[in-house]
C-alpha positions in Angstrom: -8.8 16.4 15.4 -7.3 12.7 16.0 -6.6 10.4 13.4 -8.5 7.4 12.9 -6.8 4.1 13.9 -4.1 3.5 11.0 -4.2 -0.1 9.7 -1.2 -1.0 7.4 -1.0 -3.9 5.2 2.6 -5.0 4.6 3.9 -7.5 2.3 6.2 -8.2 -1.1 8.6 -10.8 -2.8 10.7 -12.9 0.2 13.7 -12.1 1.0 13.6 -8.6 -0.5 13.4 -6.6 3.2 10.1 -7.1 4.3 11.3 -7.8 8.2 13.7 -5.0 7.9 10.6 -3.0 6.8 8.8 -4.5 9.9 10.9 -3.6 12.3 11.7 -0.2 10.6 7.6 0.7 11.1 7.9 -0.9 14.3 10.5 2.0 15.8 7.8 4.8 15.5 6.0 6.0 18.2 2.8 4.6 19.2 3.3 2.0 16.5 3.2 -2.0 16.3 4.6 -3.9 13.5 4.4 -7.8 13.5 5.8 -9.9 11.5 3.8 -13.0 9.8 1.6 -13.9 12.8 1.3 -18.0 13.1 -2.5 -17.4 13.8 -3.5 -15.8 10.5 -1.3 -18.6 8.0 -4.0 -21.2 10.6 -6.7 -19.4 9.5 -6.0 -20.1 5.9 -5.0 -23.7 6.2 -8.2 -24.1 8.6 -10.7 -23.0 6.0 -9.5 -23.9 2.5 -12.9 -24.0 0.9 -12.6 -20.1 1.9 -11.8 -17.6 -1.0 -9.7 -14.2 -1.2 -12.5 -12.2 -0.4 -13.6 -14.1 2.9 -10.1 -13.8 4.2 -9.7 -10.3 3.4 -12.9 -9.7 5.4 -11.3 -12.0 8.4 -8.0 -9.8 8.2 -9.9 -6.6 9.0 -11.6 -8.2 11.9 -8.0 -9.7 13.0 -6.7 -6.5 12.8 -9.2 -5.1 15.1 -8.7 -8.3 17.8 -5.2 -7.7 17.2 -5.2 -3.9 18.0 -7.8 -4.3 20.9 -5.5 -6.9 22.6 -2.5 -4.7 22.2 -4.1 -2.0 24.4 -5.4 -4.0 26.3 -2.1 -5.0 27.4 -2.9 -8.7 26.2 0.7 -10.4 25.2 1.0 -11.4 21.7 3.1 -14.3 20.3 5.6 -12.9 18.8 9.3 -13.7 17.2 11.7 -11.0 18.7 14.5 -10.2 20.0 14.4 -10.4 23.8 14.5 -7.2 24.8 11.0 -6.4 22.5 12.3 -5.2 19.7 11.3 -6.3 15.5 14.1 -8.3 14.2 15.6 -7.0 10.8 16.1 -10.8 9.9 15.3 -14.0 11.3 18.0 -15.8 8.9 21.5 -16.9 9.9 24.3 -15.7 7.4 25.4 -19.5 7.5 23.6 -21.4 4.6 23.6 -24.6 5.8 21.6 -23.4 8.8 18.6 -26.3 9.0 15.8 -24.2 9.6 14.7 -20.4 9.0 13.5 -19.8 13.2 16.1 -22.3 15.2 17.4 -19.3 17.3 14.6 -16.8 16.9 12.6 -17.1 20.3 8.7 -16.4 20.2 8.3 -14.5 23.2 5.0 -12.8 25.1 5.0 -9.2 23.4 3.2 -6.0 25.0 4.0 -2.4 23.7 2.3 -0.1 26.5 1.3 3.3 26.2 -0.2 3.0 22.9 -3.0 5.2 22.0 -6.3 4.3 21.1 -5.5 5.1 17.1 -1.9 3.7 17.1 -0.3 2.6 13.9 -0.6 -1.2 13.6 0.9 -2.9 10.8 0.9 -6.8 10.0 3.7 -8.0 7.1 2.8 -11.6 4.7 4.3 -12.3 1.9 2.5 -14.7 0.1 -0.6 -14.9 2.5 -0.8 -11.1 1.7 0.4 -11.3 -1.9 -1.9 -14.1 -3.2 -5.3 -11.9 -2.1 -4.0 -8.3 -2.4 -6.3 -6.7 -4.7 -8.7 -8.1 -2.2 -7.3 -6.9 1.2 -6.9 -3.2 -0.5 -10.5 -3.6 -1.3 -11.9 -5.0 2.0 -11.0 -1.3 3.5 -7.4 -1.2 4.3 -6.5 1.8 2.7 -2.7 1.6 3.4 -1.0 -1.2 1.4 3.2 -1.4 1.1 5.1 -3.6 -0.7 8.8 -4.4 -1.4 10.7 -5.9 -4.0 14.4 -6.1 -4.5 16.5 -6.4 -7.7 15.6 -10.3 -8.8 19.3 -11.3 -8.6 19.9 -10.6 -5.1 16.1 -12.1 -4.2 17.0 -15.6 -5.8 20.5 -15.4 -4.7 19.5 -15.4 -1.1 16.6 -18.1 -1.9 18.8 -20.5 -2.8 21.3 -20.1 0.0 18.7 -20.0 2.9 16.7 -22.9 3.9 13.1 -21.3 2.5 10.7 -23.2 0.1 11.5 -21.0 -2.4 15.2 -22.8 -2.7 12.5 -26.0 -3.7 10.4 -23.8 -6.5 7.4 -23.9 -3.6 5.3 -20.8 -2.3 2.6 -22.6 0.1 1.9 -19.4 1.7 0.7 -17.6 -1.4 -0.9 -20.8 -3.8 -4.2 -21.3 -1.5 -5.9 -18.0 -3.2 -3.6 -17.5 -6.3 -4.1 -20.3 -9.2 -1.2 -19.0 -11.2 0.8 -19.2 -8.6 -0.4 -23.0 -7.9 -0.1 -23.9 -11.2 3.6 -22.8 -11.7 4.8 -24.0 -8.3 3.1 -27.7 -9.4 4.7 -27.8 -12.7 7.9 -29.3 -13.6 10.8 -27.1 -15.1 14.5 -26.3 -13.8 14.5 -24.8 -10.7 16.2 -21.7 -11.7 14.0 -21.2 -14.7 10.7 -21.9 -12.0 12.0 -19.2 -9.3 12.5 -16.7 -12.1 8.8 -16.9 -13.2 8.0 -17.1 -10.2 9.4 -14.0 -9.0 8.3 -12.4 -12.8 4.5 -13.5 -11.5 4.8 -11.1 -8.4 5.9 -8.4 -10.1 3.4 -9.0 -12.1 1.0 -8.6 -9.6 2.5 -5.2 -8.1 2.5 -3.7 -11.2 -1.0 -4.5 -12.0 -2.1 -2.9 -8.7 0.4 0.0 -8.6 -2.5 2.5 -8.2 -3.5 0.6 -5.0 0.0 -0.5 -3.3 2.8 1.9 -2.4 5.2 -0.4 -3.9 8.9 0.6 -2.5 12.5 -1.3 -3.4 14.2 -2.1 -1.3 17.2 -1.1 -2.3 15.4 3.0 -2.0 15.0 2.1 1.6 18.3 1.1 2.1 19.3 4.5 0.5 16.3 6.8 2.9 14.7 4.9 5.1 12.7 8.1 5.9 11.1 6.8 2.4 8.8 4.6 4.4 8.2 6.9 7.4 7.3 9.8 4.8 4.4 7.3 3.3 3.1 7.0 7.0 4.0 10.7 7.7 6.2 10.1 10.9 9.8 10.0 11.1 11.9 6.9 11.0 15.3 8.6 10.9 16.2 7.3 14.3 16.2 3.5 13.0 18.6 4.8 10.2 21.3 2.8 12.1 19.9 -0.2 11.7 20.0 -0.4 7.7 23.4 -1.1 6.0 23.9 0.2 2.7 23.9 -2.2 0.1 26.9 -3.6 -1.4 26.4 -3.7 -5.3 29.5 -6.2 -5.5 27.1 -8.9 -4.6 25.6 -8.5 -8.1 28.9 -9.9 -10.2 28.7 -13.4 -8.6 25.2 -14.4 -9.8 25.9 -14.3 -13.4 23.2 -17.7 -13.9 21.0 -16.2 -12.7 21.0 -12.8 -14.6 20.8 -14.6 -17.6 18.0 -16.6 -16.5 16.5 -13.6 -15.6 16.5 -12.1 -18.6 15.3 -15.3 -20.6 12.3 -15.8 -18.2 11.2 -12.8 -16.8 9.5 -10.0 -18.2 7.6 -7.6 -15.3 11.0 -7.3 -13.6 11.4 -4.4 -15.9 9.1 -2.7 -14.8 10.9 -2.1 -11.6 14.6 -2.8 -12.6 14.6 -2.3 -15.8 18.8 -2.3 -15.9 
């Protein structure tokens, strides 16, 4: 009996592996993973007096468009690498690199030989994030999320040009008003990305029942943690992943205390 199409929602806190997830999900047969489509962030800017529920019930038709075009052979705007493949990361190492896409090329992006019920997964962070309870309850029925030990995540904010380094999430503030308000309101910065990354873990652990919700340093570890959720092997992208280096920890001292002055639902996920 063939499986009905699989639809996989993929999101979690920025800069904690999402596009490494991506492009993990990607590598399996008869499988398309893309990475924060331009077209869907329009949508949401195009129809602000639209709520969670509305764009929930626009990703599912998206998702079909998306999925029909694919084997249709239709090319989709995508950021890769040129030979097709999902980047693992769009950032340079270099921090004072102006801007997050200056040598990541959108290119026309077909994947034949797909079958009718292919795996197609999407990955947001804070379009996803701001709406999830929604999206899970729209109909997509597989949800994954990613988080990463809070010192590493604000570490890398502040030393890549995202609008987290400002204290700013405009991807995730249209349908979340907690998010809004604590992004609007004046405090230090470090204090403001703390809370902010506190508020979505808040969120994932409110909807734990509903989201797989995977760190990332586990996937770094077994990759064939992700490929076990979807029931198909990701072994062969193994080569990809580098094994974290837990040195990086002992130079972010700041903002380990801040962490543990601000934050609270971080424990619930690192609770060391």
């Amino acid at each position: 009996m063939a499986r009905a199409p699989r639809n996989v929602i993929l999101t979690g806190i920025p800069r904690s592996g999402t596009t490494l997830v991506t492009a993990l999900i990607d590598s399996i047969p008869d499988a398309v993973a893309l990475n924060e489509p331009y077209w869907q962030f329009e949508w949401m800017m195009q129809h602000e007096t639209s709520n969670a529920a509305t764009f929930a019930r626009y990703l599912l038709e998206d998702f079909a468009a998306t999925r029909e075009k694919l084997l249709q052979g239709v090319p989709i705007p995508e950021r890769r690498n040129p030979d097709g493949t999902a980047m693992t990361n769009y950032y340079r190492s270099d921090p004072q690199s102006p801007k997050a896409d200056t040598d990541v090329p959108t290119i026309p992006f077909t994947r034949p030989g797909l079958t009718p019920n292919f795996t197609l997964a999407i990955k947001h962070n804070g379009p996803y994030l701001s709406c999830l309870r929604q999206i899970v309850e729209a109909g997509f029925t597989q949800a994954i999320a990613i988080v990463r030990h809070p010192a590493g995540v604000i570490a890398s904010w502040n030393s890549m040009p995202v609008p987290q380094k400002k204290g700013k999430m405009p991807g995730a503030i249209m349908y979340w008003p907690q998010m809004r308000q604590l992004t609007d309101t004046p405090m230090p910065l470090l204090e403001k990305q703390v809370r902010m990354y506190d508020l979505m873990c808040k969120r994932l652990y409110n909807l734990r029942d509903l989201v797989h919700v995977v760190k990332y340093e586990d996937v770094t570890e077994n990759p064939n943690i992700i490929g076990n959720f979807l029931g198909q092997d990701v072994s062969a992208f193994s080569k990809h992943i580098k094994k974290r280096d837990v040195s990086f920890y002992n130079d972010v001292s700041p903002i380990t205390e801040a962490i543990k002055k601000y934050g609270e639902f971080y424990r619930h996920f690192y609770p060391d």
